[in-house]
Gaussian input, Z-matrix of N, CA and C with variables (Angstrom, degrees):
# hf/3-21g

backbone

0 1
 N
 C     1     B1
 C     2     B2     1     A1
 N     3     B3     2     A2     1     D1
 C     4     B4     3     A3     2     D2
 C     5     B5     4     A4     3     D3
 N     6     B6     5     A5     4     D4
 C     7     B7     6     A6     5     D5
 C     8     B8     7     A7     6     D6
 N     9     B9     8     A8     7     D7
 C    10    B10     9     A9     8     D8
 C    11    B11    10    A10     9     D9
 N    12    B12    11    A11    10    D10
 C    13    B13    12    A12    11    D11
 C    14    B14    13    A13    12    D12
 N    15    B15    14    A14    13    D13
 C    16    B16    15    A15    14    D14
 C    17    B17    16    A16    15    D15
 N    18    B18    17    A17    16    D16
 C    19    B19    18    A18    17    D17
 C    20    B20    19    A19    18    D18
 N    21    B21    20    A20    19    D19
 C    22    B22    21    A21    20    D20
 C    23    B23    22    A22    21    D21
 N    24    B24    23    A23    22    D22
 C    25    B25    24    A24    23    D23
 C    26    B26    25    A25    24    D24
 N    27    B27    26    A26    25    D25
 C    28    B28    27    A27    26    D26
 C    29    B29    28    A28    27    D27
 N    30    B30    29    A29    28    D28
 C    31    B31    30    A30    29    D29
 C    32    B32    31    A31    30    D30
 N    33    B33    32    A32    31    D31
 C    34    B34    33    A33    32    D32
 C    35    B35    34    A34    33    D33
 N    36    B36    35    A35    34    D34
 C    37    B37    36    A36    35    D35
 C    38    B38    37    A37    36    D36
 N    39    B39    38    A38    37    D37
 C    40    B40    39    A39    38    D38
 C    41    B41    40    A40    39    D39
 N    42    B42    41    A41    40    D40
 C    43    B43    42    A42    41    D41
 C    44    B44    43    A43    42    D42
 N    45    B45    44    A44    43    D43
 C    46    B46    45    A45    44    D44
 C    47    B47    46    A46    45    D45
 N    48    B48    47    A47    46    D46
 C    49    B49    48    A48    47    D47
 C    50    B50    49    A49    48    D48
 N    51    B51    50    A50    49    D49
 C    52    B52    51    A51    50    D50
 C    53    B53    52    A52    51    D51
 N    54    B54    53    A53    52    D52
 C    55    B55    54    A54    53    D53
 C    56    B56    55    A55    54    D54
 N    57    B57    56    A56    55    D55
 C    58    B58    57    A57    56    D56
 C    59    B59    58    A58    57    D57
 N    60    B60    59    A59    58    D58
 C    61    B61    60    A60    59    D59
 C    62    B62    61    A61    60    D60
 N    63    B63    62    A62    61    D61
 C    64    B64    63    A63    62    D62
 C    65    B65    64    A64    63    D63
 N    66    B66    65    A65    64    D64
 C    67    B67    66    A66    65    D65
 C    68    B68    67    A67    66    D66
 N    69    B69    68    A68    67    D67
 C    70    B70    69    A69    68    D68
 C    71    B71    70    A70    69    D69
 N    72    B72    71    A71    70    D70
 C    73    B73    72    A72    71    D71
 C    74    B74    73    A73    72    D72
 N    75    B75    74    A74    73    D73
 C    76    B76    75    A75    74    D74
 C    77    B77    76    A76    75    D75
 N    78    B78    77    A77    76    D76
 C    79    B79    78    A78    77    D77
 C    80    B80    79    A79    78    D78
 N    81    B81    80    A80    79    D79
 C    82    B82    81    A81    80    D80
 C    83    B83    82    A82    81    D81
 N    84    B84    83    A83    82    D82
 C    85    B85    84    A84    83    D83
 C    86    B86    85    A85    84    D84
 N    87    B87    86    A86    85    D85
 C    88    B88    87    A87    86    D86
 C    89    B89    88    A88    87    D87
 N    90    B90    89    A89    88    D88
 C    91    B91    90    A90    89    D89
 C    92    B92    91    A91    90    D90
 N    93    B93    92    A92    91    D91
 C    94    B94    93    A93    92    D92
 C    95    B95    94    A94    93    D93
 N    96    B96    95    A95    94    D94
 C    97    B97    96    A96    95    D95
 C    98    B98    97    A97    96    D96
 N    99    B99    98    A98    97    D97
 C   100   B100    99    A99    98    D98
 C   101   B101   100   A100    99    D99
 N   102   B102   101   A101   100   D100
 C   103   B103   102   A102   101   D101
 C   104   B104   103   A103   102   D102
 N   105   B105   104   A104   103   D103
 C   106   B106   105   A105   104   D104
 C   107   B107   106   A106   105   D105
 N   108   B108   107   A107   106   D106
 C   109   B109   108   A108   107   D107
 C   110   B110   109   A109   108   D108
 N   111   B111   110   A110   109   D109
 C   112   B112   111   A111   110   D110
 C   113   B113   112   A112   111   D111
 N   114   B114   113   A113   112   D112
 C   115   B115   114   A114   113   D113
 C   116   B116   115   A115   114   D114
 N   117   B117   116   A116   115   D115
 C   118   B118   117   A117   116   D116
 C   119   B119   118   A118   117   D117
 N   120   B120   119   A119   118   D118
 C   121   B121   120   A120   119   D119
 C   122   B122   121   A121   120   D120
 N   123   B123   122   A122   121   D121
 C   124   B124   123   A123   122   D122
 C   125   B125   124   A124   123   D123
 N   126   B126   125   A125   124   D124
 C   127   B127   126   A126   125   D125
 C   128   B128   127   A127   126   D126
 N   129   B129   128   A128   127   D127
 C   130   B130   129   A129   128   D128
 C   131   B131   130   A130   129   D129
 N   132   B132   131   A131   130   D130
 C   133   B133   132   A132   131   D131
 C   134   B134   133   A133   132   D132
 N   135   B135   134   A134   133   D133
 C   136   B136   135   A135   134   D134
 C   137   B137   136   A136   135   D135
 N   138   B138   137   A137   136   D136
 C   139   B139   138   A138   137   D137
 C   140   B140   139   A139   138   D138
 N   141   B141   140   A140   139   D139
 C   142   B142   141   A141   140   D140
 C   143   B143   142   A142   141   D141
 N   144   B144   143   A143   142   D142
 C   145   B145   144   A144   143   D143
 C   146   B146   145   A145   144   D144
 N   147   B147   146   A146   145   D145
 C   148   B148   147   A147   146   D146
 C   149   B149   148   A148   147   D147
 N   150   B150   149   A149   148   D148
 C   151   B151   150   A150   149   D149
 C   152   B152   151   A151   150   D150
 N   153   B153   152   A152   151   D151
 C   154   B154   153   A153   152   D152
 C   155   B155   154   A154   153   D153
 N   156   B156   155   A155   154   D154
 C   157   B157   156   A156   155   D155
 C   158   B158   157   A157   156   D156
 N   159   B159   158   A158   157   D157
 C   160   B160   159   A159   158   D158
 C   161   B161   160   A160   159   D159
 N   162   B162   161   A161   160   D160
 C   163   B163   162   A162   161   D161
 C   164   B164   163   A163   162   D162
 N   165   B165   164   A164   163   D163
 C   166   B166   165   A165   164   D164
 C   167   B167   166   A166   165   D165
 N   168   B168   167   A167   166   D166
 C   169   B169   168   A168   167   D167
 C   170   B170   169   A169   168   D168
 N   171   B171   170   A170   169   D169
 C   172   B172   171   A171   170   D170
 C   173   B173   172   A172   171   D171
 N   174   B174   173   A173   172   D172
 C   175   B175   174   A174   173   D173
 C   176   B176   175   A175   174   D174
 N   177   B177   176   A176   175   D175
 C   178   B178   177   A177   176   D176
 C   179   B179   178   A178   177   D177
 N   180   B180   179   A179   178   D178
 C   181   B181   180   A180   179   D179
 C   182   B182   181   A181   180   D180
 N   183   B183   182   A182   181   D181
 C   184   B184   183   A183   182   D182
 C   185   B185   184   A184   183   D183
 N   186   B186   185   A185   184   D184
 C   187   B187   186   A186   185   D185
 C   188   B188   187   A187   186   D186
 N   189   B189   188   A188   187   D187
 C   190   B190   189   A189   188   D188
 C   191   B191   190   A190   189   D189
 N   192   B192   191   A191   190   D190
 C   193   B193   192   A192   191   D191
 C   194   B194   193   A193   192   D192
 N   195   B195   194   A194   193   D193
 C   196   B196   195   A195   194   D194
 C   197   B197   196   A196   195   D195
 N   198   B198   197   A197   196   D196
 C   199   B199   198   A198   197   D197
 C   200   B200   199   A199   198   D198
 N   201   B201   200   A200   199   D199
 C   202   B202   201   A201   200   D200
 C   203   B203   202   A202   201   D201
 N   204   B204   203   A203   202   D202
 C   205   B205   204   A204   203   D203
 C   206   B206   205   A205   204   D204
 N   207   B207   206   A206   205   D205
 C   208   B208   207   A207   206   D206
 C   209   B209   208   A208   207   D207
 N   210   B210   209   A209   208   D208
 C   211   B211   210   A210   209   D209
 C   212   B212   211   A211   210   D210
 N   213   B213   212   A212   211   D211
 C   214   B214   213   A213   212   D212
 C   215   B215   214   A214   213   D213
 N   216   B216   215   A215   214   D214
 C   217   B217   216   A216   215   D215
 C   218   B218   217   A217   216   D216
 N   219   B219   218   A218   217   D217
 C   220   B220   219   A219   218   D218
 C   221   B221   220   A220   219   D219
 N   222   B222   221   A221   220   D220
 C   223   B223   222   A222   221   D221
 C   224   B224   223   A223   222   D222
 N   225   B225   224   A224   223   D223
 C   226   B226   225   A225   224   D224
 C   227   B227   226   A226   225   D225
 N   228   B228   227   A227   226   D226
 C   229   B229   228   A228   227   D227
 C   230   B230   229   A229   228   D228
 N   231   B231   230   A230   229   D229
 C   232   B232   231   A231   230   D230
 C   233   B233   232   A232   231   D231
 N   234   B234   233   A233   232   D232
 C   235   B235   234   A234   233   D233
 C   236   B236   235   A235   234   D234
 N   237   B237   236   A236   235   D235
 C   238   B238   237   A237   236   D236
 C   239   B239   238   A238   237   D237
 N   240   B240   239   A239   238   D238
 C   241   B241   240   A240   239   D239
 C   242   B242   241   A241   240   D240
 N   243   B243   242   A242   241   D241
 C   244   B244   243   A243   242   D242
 C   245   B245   244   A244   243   D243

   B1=1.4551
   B2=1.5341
   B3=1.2908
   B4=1.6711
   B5=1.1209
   B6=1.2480
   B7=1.5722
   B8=1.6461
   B9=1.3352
   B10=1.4290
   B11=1.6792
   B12=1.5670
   B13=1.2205
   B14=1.4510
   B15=1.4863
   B16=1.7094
   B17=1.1056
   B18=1.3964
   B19=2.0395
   B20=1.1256
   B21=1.5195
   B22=1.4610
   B23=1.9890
   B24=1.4161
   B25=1.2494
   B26=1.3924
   B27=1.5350
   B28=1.5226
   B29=1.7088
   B30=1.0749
   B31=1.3763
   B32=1.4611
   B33=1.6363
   B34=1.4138
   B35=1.8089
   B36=1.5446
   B37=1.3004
   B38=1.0878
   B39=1.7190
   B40=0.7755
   B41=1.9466
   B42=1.3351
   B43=1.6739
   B44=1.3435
   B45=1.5033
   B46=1.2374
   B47=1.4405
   B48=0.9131
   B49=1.7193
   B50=1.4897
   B51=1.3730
   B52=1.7800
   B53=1.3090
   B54=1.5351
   B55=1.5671
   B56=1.0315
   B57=1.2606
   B58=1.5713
   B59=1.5587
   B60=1.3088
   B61=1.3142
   B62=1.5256
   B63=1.6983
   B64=1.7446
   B65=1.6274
   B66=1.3490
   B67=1.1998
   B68=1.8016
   B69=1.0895
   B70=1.3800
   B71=1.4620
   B72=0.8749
   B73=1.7193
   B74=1.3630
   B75=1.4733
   B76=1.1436
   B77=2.0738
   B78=1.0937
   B79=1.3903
   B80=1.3363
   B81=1.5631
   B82=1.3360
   B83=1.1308
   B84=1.8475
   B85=1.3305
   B86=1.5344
   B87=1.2952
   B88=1.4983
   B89=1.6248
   B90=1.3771
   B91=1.8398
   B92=1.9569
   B93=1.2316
   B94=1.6247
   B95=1.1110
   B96=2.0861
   B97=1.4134
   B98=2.1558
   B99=0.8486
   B100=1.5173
   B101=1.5916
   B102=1.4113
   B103=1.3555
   B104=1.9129
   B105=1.3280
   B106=1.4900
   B107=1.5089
   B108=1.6209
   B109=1.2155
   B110=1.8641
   B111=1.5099
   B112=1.1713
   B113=1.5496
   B114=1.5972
   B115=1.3482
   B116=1.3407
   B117=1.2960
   B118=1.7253
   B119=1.2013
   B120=1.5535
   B121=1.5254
   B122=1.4117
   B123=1.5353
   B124=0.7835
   B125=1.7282
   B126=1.6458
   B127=1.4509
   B128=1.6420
   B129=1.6146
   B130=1.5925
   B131=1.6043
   B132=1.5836
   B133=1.3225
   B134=1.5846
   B135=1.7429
   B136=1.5650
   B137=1.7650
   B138=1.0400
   B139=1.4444
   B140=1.6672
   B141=1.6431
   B142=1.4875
   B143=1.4381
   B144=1.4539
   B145=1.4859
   B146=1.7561
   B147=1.2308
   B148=1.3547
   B149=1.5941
   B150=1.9106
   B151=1.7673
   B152=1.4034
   B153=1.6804
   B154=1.3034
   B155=2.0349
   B156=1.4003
   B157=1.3365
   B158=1.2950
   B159=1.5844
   B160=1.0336
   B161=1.1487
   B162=1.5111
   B163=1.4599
   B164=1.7352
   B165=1.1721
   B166=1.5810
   B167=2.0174
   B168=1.9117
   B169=1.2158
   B170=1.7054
   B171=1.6837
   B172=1.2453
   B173=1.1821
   B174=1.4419
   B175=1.7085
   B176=2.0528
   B177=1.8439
   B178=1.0363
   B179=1.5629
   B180=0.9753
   B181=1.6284
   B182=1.3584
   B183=1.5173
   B184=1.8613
   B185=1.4176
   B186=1.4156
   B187=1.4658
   B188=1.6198
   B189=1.1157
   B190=1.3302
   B191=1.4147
   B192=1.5089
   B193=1.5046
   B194=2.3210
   B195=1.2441
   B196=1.7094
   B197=1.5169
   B198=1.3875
   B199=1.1996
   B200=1.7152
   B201=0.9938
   B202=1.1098
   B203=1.7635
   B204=1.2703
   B205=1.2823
   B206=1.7813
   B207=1.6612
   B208=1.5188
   B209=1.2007
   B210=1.0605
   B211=1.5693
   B212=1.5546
   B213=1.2222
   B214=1.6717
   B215=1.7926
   B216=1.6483
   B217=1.6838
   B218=1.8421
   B219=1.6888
   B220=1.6943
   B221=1.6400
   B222=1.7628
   B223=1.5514
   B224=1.7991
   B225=0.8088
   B226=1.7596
   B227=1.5276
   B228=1.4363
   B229=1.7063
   B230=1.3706
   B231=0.8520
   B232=1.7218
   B233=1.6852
   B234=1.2372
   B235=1.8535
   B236=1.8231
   B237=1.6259
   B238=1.8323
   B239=1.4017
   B240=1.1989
   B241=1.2022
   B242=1.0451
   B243=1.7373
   B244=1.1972
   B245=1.4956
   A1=111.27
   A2=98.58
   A3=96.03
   A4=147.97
   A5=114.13
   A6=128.99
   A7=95.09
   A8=136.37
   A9=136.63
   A10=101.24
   A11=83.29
   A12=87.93
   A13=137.06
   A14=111.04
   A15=143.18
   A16=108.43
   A17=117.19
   A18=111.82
   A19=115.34
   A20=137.44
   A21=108.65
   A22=121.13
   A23=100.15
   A24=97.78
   A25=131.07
   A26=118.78
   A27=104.50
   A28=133.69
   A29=106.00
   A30=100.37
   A31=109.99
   A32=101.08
   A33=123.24
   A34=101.39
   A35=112.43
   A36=114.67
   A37=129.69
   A38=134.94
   A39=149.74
   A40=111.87
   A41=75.79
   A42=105.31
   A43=137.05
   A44=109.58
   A45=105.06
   A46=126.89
   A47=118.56
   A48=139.48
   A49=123.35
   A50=126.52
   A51=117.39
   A52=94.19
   A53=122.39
   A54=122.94
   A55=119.45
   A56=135.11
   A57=113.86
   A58=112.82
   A59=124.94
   A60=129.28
   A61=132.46
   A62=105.53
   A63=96.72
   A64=104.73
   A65=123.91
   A66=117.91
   A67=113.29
   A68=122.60
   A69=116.49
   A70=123.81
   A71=117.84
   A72=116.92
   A73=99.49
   A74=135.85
   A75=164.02
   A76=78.98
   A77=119.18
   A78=123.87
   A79=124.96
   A80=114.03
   A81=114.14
   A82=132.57
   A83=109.60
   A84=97.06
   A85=157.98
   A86=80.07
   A87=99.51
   A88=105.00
   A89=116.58
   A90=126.43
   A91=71.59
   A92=146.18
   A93=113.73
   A94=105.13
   A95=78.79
   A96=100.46
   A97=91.65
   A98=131.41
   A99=115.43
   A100=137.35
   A101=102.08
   A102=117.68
   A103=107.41
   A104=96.84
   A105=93.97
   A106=111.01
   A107=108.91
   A108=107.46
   A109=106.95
   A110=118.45
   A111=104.13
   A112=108.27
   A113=115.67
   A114=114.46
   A115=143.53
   A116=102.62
   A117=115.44
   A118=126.60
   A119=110.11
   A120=115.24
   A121=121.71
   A122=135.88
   A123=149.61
   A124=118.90
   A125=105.93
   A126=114.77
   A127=134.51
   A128=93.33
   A129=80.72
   A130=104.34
   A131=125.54
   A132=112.87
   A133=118.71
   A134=111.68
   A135=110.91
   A136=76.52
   A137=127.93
   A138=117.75
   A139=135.82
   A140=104.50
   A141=111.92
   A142=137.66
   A143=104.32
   A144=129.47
   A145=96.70
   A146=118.85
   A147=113.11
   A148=137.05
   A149=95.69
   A150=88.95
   A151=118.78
   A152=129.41
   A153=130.38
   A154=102.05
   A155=126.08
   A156=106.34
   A157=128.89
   A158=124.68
   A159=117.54
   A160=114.34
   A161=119.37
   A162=125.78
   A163=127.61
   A164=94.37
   A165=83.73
   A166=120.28
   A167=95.88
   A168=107.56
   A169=113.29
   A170=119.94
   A171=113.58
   A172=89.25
   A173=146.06
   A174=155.64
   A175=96.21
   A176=112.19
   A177=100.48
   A178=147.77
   A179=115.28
   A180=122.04
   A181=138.06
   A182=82.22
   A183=99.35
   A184=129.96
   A185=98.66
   A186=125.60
   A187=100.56
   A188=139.78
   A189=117.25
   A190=89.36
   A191=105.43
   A192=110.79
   A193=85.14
   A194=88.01
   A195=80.78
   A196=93.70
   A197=118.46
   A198=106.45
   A199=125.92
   A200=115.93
   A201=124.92
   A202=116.23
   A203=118.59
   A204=120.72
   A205=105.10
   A206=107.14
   A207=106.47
   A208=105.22
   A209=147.61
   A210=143.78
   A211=92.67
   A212=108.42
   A213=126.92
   A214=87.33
   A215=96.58
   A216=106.80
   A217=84.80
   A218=91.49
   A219=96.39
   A220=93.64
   A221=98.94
   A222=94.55
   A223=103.71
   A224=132.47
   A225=124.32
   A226=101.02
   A227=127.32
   A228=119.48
   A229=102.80
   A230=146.27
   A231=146.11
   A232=111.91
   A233=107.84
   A234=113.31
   A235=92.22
   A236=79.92
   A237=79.65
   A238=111.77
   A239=120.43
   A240=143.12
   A241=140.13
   A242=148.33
   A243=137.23
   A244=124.90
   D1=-39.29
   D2=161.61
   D3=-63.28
   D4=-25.56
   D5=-169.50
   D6=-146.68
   D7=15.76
   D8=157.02
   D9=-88.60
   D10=174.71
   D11=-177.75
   D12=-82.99
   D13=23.41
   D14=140.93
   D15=-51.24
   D16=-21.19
   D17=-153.43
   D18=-51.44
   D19=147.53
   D20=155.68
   D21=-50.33
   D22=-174.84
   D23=168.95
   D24=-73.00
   D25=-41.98
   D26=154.69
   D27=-41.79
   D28=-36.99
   D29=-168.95
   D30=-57.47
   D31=-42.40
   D32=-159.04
   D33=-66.07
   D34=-39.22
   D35=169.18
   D36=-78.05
   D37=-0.89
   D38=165.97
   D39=-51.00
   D40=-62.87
   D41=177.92
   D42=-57.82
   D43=-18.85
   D44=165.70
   D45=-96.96
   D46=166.25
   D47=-171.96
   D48=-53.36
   D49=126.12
   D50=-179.03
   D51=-43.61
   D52=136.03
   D53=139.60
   D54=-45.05
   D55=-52.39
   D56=-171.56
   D57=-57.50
   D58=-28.98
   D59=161.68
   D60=-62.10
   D61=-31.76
   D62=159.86
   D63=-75.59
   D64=-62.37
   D65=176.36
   D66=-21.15
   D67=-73.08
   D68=164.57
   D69=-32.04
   D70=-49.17
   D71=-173.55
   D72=-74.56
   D73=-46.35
   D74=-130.25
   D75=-94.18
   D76=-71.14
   D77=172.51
   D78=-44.69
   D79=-34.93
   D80=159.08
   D81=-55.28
   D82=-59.71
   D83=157.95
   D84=-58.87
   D85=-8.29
   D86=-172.90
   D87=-72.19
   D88=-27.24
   D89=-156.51
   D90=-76.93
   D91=-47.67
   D92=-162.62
   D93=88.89
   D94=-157.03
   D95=168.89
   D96=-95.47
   D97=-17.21
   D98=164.97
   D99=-12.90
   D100=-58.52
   D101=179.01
   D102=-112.23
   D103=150.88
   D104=156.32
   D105=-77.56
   D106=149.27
   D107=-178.44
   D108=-113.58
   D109=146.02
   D110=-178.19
   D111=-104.77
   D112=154.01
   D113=-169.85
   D114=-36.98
   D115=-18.96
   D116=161.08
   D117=-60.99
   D118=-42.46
   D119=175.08
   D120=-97.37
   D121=-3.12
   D122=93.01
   D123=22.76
   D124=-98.10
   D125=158.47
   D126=-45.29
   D127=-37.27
   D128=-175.36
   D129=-84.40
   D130=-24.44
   D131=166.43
   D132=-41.96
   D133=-45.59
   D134=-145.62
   D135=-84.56
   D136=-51.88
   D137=171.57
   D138=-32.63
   D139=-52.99
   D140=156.23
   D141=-52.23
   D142=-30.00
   D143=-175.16
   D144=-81.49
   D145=-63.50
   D146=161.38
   D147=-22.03
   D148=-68.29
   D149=171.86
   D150=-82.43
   D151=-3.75
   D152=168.02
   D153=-72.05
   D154=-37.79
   D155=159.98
   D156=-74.40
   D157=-33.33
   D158=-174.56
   D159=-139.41
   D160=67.46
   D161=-177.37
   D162=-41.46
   D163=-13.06
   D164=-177.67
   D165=-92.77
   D166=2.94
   D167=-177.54
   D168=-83.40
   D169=14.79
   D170=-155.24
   D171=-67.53
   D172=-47.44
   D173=-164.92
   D174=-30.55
   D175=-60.52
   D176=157.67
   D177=-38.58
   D178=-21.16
   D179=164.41
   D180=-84.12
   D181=-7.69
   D182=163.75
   D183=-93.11
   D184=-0.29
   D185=176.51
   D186=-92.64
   D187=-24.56
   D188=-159.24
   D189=-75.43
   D190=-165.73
   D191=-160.58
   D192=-125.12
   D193=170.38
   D194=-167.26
   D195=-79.75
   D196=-26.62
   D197=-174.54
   D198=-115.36
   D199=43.48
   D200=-166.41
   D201=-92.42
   D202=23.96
   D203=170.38
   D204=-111.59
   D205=128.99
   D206=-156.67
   D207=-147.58
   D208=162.51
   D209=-165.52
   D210=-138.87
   D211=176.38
   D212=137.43
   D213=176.79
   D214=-169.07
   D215=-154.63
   D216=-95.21
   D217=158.95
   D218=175.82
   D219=-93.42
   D220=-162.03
   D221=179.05
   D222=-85.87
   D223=16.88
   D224=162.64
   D225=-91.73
   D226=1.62
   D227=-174.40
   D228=81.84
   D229=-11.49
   D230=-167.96
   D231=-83.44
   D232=126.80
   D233=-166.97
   D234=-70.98
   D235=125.60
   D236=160.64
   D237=-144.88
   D238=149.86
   D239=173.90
   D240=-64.98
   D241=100.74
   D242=174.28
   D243=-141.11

């Protein structure tokens, strides 16, 4: 009742996100297929898209490792990303 969606209105504003930070994400998606995107934004899309379906998986994102975005060439020689 407190923090559902009964809450009062503070609570409820408590809880949401800096704007300048949706705006950011919000900009990522927006680039598409328009822009190339570089691997950072990349992740935080496939990441955002994640806890917007399944919010209760954020616990998973504390598991990744800080550096876990890595390239090398496939067998055609071509840089790819994972």
């Amino acid at each position: 009742a407190i923090n559902g969606a009964k809450a009062p209105s503070e609570a409820k504003l408590k809880k949401l996100p800096d704007q300048d930070a949706l705006l950011a994400i919000a900009e990522v998606f927006s680039l598409g297929d328009s822009e190339a995107l570089i691997d950072n934004d990349i992740m935080i899309t496939c990441i955002t898209g994640l806890l917007m379906s399944a919010p209760m998986r954020i616990g998973e994102t504390l598991r990744l490792r800080t550096d876990c975005l890595r390239d090398d060439n496939d067998k055609d020689g071509e840089r790819q990303n994972y």
